[in-house]
VMD Tcl script that builds the backbone (N, CA, C; Angstrom):
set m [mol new atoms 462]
animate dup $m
set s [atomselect $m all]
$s set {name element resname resid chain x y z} {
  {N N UNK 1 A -5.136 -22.872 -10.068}
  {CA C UNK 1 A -3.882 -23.149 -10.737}
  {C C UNK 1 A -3.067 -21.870 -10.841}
  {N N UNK 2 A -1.604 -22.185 -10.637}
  {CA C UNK 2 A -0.977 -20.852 -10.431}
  {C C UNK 2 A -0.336 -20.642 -12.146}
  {N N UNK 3 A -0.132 -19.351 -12.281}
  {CA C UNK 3 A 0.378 -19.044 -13.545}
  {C C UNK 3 A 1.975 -19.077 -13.014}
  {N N UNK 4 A 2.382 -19.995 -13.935}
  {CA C UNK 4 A 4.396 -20.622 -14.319}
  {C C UNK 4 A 5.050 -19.347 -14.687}
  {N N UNK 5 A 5.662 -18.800 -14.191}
  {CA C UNK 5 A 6.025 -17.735 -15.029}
  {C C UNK 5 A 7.657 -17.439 -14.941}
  {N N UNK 6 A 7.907 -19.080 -14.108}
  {CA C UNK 6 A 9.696 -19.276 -13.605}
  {C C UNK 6 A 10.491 -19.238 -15.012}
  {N N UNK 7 A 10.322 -19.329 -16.026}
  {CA C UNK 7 A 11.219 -19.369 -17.805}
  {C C UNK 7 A 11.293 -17.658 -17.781}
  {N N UNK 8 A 10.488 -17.158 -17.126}
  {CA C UNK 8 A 11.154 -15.374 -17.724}
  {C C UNK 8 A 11.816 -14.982 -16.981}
  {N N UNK 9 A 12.392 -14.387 -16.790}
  {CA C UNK 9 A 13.566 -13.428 -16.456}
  {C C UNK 9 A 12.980 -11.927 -15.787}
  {N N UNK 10 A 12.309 -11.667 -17.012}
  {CA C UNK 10 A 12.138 -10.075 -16.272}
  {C C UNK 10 A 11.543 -9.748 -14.870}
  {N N UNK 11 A 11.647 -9.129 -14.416}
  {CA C UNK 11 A 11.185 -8.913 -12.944}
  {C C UNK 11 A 11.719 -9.729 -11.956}
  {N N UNK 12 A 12.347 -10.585 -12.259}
  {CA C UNK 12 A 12.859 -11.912 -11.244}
  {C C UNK 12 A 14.069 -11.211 -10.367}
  {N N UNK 13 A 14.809 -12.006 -9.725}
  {CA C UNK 13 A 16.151 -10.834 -8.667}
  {C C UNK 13 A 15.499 -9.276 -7.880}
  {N N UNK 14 A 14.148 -9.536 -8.265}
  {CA C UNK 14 A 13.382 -8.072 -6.883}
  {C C UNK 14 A 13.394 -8.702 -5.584}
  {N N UNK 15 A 13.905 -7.742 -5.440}
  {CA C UNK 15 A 14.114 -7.860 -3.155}
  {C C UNK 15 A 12.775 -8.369 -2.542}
  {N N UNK 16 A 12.571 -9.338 -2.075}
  {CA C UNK 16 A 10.842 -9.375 -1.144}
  {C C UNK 16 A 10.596 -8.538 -0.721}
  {N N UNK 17 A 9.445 -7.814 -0.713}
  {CA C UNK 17 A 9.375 -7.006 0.417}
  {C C UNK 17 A 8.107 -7.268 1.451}
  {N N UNK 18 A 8.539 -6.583 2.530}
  {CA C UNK 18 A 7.390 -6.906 3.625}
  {C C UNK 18 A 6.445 -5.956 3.594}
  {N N UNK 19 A 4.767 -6.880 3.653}
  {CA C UNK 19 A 3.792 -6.224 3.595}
  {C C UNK 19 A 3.924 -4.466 3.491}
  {N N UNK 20 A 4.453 -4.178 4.677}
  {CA C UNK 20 A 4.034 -2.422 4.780}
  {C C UNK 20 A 5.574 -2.121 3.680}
  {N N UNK 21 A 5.936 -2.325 2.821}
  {CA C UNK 21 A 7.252 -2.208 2.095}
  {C C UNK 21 A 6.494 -1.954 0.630}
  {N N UNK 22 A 5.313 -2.982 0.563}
  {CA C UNK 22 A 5.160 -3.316 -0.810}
  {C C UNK 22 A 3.707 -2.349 -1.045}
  {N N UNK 23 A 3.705 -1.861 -2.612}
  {CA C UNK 23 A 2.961 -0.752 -3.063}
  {C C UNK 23 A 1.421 -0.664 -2.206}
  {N N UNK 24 A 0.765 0.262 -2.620}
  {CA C UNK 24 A -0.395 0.411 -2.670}
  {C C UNK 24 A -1.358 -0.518 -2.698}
  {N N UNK 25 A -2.437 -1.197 -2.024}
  {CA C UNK 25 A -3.163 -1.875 -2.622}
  {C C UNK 25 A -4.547 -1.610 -2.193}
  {N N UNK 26 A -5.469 -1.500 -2.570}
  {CA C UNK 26 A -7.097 -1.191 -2.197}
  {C C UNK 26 A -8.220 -2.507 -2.821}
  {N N UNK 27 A -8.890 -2.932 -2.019}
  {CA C UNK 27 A -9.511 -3.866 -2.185}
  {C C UNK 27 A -11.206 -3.301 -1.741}
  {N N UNK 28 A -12.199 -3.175 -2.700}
  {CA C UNK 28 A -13.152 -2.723 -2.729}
  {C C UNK 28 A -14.434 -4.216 -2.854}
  {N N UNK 29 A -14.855 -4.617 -1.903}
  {CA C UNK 29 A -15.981 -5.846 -2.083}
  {C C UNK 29 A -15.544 -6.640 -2.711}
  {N N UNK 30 A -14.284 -7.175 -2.869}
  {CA C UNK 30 A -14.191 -8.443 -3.827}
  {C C UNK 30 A -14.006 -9.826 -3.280}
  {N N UNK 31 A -14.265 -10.710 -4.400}
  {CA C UNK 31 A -14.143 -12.026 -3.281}
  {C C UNK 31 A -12.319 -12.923 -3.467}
  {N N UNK 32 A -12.394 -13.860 -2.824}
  {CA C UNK 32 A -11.432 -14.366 -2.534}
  {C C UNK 32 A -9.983 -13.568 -2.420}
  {N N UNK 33 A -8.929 -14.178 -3.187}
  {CA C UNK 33 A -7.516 -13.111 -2.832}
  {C C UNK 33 A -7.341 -12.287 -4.168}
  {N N UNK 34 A -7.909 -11.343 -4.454}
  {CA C UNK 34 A -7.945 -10.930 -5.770}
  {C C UNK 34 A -6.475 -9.883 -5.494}
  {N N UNK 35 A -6.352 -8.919 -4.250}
  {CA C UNK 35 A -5.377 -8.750 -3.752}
  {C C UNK 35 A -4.123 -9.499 -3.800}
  {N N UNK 36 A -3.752 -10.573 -3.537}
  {CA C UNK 36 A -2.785 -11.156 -3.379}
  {C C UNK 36 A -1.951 -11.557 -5.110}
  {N N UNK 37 A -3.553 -11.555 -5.737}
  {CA C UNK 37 A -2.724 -11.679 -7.250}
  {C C UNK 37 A -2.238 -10.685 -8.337}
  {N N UNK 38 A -3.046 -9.285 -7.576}
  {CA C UNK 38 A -2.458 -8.508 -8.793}
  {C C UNK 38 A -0.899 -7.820 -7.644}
  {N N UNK 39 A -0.788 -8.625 -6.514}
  {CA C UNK 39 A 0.358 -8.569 -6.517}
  {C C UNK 39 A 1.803 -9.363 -6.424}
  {N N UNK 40 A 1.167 -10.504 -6.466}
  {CA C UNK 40 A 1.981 -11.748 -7.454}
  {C C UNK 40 A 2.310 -11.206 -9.348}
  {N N UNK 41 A 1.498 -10.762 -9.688}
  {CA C UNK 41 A 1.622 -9.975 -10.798}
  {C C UNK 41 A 2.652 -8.736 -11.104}
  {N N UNK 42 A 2.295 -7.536 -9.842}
  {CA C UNK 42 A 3.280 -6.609 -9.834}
  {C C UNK 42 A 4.857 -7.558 -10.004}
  {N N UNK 43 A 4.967 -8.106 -9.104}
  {CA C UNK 43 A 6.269 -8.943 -8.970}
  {C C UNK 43 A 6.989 -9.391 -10.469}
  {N N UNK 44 A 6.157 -9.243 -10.904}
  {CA C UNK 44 A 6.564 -10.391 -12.722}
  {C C UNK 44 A 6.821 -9.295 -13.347}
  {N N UNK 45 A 6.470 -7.869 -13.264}
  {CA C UNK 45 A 7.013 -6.857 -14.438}
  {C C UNK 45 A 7.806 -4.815 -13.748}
  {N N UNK 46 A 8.732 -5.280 -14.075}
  {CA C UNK 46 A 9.867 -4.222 -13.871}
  {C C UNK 46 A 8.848 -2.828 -14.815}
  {N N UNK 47 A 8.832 -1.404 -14.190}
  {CA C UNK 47 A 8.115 -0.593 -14.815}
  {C C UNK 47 A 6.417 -0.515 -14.610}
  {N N UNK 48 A 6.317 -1.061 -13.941}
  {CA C UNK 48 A 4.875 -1.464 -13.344}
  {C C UNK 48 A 4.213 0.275 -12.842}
  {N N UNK 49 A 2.952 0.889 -13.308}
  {CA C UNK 49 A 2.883 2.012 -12.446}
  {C C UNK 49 A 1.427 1.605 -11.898}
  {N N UNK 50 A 0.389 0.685 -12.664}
  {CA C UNK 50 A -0.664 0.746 -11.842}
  {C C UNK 50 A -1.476 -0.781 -12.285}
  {N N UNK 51 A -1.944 -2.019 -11.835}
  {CA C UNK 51 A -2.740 -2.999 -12.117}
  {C C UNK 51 A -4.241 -2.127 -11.636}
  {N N UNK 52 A -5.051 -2.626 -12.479}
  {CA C UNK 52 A -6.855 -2.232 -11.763}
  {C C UNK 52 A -7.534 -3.592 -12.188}
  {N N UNK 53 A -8.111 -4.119 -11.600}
  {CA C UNK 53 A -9.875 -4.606 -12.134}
  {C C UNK 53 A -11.182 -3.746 -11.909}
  {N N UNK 54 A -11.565 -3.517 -13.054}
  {CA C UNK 54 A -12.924 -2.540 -12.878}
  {C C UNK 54 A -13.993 -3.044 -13.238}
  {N N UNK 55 A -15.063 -2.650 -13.374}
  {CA C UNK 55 A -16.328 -3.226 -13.769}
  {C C UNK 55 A -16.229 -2.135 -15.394}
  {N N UNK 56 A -17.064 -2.354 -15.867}
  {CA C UNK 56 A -17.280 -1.825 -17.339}
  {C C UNK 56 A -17.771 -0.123 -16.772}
  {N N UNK 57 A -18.654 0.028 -15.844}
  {CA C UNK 57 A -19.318 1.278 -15.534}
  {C C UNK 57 A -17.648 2.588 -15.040}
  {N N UNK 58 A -16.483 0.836 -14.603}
  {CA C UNK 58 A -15.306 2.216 -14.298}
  {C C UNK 58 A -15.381 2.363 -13.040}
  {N N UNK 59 A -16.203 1.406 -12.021}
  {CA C UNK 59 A -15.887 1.122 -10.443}
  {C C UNK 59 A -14.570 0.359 -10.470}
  {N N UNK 60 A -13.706 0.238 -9.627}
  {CA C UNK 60 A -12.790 0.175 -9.277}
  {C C UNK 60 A -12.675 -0.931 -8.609}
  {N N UNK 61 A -12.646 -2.220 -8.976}
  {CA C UNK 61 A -13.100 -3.598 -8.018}
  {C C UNK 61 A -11.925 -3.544 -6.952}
  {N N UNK 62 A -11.110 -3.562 -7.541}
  {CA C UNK 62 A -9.308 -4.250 -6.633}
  {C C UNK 62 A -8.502 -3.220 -7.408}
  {N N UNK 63 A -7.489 -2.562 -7.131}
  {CA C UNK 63 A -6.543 -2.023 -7.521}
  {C C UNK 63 A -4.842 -2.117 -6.982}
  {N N UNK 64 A -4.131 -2.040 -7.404}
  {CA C UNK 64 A -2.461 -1.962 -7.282}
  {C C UNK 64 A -1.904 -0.936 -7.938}
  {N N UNK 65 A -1.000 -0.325 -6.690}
  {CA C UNK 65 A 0.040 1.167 -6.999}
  {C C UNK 65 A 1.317 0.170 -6.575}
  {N N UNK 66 A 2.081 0.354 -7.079}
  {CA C UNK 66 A 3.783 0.169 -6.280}
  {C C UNK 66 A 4.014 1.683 -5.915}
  {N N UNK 67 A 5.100 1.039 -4.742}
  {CA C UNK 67 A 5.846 2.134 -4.468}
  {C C UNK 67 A 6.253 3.458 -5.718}
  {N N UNK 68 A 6.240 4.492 -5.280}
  {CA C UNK 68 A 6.818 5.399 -6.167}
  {C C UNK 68 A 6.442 6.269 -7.268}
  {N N UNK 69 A 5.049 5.087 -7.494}
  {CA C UNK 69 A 3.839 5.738 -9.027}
  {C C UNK 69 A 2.986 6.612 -8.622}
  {N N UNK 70 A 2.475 7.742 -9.115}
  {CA C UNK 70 A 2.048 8.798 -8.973}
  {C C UNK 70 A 0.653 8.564 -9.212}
  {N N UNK 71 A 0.582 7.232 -9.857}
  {CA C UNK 71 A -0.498 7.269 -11.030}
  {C C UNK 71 A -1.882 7.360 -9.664}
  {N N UNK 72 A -3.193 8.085 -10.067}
  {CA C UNK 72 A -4.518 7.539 -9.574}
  {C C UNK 72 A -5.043 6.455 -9.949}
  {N N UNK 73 A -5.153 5.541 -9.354}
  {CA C UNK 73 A -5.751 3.898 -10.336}
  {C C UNK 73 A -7.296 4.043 -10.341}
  {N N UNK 74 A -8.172 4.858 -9.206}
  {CA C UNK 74 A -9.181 4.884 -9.225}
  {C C UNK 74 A -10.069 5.768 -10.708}
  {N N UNK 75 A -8.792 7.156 -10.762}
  {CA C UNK 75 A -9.041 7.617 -12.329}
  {C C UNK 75 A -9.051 6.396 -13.165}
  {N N UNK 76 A -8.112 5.716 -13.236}
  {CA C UNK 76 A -7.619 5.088 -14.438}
  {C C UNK 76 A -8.625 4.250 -14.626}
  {N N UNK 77 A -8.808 3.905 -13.304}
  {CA C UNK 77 A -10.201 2.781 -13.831}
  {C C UNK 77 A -11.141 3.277 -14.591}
  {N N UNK 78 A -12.225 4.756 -14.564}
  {CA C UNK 78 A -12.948 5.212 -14.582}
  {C C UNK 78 A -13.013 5.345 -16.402}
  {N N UNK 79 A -11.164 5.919 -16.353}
  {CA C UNK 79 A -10.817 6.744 -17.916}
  {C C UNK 79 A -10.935 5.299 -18.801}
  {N N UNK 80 A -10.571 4.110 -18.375}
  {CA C UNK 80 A -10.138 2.930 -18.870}
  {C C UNK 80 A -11.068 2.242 -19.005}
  {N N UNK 81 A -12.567 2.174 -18.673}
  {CA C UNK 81 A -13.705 1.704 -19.006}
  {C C UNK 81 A -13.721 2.323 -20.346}
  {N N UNK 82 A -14.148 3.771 -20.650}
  {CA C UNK 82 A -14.364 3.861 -21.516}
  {C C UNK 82 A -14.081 3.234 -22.663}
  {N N UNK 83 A -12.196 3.011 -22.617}
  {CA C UNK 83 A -11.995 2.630 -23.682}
  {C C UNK 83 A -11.988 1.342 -23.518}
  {N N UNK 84 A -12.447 0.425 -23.122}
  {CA C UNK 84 A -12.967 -0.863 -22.902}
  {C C UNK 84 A -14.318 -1.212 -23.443}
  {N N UNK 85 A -15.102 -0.146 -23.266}
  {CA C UNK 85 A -16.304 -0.442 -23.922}
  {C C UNK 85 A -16.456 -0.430 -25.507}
  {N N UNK 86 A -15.601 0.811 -25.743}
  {CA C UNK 86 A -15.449 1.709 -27.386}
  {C C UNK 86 A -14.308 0.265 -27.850}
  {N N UNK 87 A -13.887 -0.142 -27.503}
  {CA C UNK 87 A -13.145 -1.111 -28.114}
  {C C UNK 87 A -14.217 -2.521 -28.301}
  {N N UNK 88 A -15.205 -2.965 -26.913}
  {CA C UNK 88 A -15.966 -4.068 -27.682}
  {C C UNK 88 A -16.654 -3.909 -28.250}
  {N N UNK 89 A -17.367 -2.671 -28.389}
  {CA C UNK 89 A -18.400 -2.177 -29.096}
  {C C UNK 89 A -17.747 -1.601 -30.712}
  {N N UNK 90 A -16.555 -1.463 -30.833}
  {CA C UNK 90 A -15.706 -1.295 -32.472}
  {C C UNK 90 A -15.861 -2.996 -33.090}
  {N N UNK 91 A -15.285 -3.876 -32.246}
  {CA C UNK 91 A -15.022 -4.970 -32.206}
  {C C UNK 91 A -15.843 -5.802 -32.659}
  {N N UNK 92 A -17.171 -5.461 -32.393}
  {CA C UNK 92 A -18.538 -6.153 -32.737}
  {C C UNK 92 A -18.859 -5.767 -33.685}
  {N N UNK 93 A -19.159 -4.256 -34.053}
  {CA C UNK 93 A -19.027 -3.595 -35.480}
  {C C UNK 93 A -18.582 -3.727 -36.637}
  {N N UNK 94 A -17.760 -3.891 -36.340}
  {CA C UNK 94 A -16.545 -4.336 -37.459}
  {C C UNK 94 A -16.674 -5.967 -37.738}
  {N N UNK 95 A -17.147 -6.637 -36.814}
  {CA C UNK 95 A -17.394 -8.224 -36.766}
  {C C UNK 95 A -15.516 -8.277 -37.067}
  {N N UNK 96 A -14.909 -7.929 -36.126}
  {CA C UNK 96 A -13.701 -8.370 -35.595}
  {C C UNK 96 A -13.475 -9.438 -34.999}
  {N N UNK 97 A -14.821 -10.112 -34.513}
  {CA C UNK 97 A -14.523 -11.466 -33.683}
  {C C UNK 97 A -14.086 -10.883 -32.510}
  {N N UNK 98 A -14.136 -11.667 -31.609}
  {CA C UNK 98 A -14.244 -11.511 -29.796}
  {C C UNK 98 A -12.903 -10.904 -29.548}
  {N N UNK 99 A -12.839 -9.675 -28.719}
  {CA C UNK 99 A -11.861 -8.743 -28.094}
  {C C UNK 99 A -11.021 -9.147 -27.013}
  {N N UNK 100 A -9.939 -9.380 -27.091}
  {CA C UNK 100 A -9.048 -10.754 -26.745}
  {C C UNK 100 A -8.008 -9.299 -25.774}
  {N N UNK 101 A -7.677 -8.312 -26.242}
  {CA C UNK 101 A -7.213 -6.948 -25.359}
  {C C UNK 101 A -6.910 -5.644 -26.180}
  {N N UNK 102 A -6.847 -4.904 -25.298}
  {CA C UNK 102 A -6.504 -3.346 -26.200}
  {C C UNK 102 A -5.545 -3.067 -25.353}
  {N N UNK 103 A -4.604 -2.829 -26.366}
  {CA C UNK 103 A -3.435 -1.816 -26.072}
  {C C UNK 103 A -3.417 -0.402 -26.420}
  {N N UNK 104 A -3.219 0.473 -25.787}
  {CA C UNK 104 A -3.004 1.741 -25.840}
  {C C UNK 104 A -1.461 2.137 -25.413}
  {N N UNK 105 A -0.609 2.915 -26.495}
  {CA C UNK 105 A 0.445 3.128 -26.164}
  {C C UNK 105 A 0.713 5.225 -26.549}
  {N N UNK 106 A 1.642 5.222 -25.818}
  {CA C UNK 106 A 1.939 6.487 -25.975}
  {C C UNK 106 A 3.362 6.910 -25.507}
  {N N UNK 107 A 4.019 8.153 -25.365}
  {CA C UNK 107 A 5.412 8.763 -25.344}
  {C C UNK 107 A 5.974 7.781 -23.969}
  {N N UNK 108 A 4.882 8.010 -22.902}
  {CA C UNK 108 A 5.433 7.584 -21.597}
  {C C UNK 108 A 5.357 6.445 -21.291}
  {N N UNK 109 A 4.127 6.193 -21.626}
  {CA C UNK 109 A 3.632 4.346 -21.420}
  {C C UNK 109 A 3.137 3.266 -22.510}
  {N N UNK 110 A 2.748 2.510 -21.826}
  {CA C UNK 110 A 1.396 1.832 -22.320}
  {C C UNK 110 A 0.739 1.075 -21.157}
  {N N UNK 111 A -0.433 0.796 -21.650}
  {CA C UNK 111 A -1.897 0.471 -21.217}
  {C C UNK 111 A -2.301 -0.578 -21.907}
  {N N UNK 112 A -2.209 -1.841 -20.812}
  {CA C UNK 112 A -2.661 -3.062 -21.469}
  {C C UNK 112 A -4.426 -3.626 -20.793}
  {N N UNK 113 A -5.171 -3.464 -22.141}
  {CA C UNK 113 A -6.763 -3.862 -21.116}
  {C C UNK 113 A -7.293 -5.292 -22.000}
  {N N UNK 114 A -7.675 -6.063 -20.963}
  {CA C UNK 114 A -8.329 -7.997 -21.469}
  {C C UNK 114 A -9.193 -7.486 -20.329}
  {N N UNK 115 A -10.265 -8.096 -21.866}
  {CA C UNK 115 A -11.996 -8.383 -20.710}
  {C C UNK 115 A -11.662 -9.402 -19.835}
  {N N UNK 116 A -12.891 -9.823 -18.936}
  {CA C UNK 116 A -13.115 -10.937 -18.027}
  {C C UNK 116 A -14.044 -10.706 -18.241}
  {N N UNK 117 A -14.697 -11.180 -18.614}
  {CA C UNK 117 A -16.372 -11.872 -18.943}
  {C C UNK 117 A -16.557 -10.349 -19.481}
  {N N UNK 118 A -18.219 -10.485 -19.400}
  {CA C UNK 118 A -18.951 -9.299 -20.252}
  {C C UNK 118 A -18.730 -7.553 -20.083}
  {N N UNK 119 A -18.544 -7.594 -17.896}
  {CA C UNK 119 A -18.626 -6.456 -17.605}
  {C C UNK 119 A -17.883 -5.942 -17.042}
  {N N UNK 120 A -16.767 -6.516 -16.671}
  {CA C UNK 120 A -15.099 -6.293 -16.300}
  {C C UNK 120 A -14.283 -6.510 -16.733}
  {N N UNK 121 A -12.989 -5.612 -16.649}
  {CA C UNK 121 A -11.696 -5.786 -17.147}
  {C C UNK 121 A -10.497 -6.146 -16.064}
  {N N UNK 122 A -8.997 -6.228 -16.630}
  {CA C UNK 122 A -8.122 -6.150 -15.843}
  {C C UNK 122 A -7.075 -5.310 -16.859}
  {N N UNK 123 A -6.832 -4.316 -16.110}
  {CA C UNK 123 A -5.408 -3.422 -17.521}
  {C C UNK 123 A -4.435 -3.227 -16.426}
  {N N UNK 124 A -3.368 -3.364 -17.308}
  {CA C UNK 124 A -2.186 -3.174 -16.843}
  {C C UNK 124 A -1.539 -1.965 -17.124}
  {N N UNK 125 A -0.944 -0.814 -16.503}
  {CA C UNK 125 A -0.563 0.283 -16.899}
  {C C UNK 125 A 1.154 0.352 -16.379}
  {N N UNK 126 A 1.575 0.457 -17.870}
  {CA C UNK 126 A 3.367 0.684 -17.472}
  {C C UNK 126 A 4.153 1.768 -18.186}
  {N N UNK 127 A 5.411 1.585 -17.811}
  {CA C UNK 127 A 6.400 2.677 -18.839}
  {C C UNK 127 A 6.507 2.596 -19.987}
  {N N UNK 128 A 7.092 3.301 -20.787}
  {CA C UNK 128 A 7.300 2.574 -22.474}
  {C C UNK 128 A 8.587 1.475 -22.436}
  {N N UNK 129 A 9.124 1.810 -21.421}
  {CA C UNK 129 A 10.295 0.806 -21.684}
  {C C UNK 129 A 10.096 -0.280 -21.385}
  {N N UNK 130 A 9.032 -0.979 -20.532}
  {CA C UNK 130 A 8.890 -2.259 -20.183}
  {C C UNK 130 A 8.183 -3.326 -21.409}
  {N N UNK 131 A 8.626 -4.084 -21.885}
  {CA C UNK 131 A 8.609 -5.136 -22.721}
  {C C UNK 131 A 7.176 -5.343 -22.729}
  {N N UNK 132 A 6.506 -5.166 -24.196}
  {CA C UNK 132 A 5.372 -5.456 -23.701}
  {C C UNK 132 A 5.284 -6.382 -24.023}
  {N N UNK 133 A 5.926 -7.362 -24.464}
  {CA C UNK 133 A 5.748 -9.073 -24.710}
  {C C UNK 133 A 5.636 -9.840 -23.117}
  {N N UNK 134 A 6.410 -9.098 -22.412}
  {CA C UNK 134 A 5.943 -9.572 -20.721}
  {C C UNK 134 A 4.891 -9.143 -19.983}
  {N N UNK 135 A 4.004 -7.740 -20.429}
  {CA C UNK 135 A 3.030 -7.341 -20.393}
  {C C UNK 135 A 1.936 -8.165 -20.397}
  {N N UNK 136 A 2.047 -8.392 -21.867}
  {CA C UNK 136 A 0.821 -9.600 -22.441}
  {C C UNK 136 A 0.951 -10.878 -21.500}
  {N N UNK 137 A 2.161 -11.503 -21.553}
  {CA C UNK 137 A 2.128 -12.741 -20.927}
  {C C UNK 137 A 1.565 -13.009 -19.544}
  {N N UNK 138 A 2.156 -11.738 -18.820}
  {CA C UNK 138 A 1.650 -11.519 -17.476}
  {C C UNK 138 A -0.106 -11.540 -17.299}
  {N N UNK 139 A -0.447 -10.723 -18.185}
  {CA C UNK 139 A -1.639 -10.316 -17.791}
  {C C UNK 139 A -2.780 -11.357 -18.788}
  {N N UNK 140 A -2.095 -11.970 -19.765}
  {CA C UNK 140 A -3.013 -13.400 -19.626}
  {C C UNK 140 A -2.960 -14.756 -19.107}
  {N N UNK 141 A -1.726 -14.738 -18.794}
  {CA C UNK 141 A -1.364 -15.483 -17.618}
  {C C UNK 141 A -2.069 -15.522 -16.649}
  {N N UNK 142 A -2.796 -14.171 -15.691}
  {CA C UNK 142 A -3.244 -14.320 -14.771}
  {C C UNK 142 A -4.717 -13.869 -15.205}
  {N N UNK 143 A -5.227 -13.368 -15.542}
  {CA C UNK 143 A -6.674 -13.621 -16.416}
  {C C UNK 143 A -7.889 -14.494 -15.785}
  {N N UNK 144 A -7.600 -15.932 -16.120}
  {CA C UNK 144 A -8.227 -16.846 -15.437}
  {C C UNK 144 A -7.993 -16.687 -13.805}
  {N N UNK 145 A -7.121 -16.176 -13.421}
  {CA C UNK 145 A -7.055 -16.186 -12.047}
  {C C UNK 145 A -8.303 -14.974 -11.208}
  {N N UNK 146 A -7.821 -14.374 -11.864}
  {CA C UNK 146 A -8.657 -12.934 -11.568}
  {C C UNK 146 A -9.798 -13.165 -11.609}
  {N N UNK 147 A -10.423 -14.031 -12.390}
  {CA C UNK 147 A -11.679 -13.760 -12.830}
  {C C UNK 147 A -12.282 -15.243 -12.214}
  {N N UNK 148 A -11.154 -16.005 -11.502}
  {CA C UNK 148 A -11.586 -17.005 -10.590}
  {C C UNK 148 A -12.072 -16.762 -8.494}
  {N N UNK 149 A -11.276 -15.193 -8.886}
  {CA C UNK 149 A -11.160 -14.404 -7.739}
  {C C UNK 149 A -12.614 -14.007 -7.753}
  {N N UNK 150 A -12.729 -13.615 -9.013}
  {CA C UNK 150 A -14.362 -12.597 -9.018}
  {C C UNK 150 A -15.843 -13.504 -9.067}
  {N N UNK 151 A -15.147 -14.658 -8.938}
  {CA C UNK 151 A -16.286 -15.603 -8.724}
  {C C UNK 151 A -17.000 -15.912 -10.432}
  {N N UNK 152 A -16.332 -15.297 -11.163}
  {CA C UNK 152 A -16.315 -15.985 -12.846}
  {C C UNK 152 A -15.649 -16.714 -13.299}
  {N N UNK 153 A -14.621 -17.402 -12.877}
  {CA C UNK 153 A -14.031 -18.414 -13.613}
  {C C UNK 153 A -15.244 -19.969 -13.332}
  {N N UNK 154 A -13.790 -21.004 -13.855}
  {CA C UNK 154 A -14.429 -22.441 -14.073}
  {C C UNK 154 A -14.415 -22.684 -12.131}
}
mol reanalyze $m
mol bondsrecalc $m
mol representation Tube
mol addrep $m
């Protein structure tokens, strides 16, 4: 099932671009089009610098750069486990009830991370200016997809 995401606005009016046009993408052992969705995804948010799926250890399943971002996604994955773990492991502590995402924000960006099952994530890394109400939507929007890619969904 595809995530609807025709009611928003943001990101919508971007130029298509052709394959060798469009960002970065690295695909490390994964199954089905896990590729194809975190860049159906890029497409949905203006300010975009890096999508990852990682495993909890901070391997790097699938990753997305657009054009222009500087960012390392393979760091990010690595730096971004951590705080993936320190967040379910606060989460449980605290008996917060189940860790639904962590946001991390700062001067330049923010950093949006939602588990997929026990031992992977998917975070989204953007500017500060990009809305993070389209952030969220995006990236649980496609959630189930991702994790239908990784051979964990229904």
């Amino acid at each position: 099932m595809m995530a609807d995401l025709s009611r928003f606005t943001w990101g919508k009016g971007r130029k298509k671009t052709e394959p060798e046009e469009r960002g970065e993408m690295k695909e490390t052992g994964t199954k089905g089009n896990l590729n194809s969705i975190l860049e159906e995804m890029a497409e949905q948010v203006d300010g975009l610098l890096c999508i990852a799926v990682a495993g909890s250890d901070g391997v790097a399943i699938s990753t997305y750069v657009p054009p222009g971002s500087m960012l390392n996604a393979e760091l990010a994955a690595v730096q971004l486990a951590s705080i993936f773990r320190i967040s379910r492991t606060t989460s449980d502590k605290l008996k917060a009830g189940e860790l639904e995402d962590n946001l991390l924000t700062s001067t330049a960006g923010q950093i949006l991370i939602r588990p997929l099952g026990e031992e992977s994530y998917l975070a989204m890394v953007t500017t500060r200016d990009t809305p993070l109400g389209i952030v969220r939507l995006v990236v649980k929007s496609y959630a189930s997809k991702v994790e239908q890619a990784l051979g964990k969904g229904n």
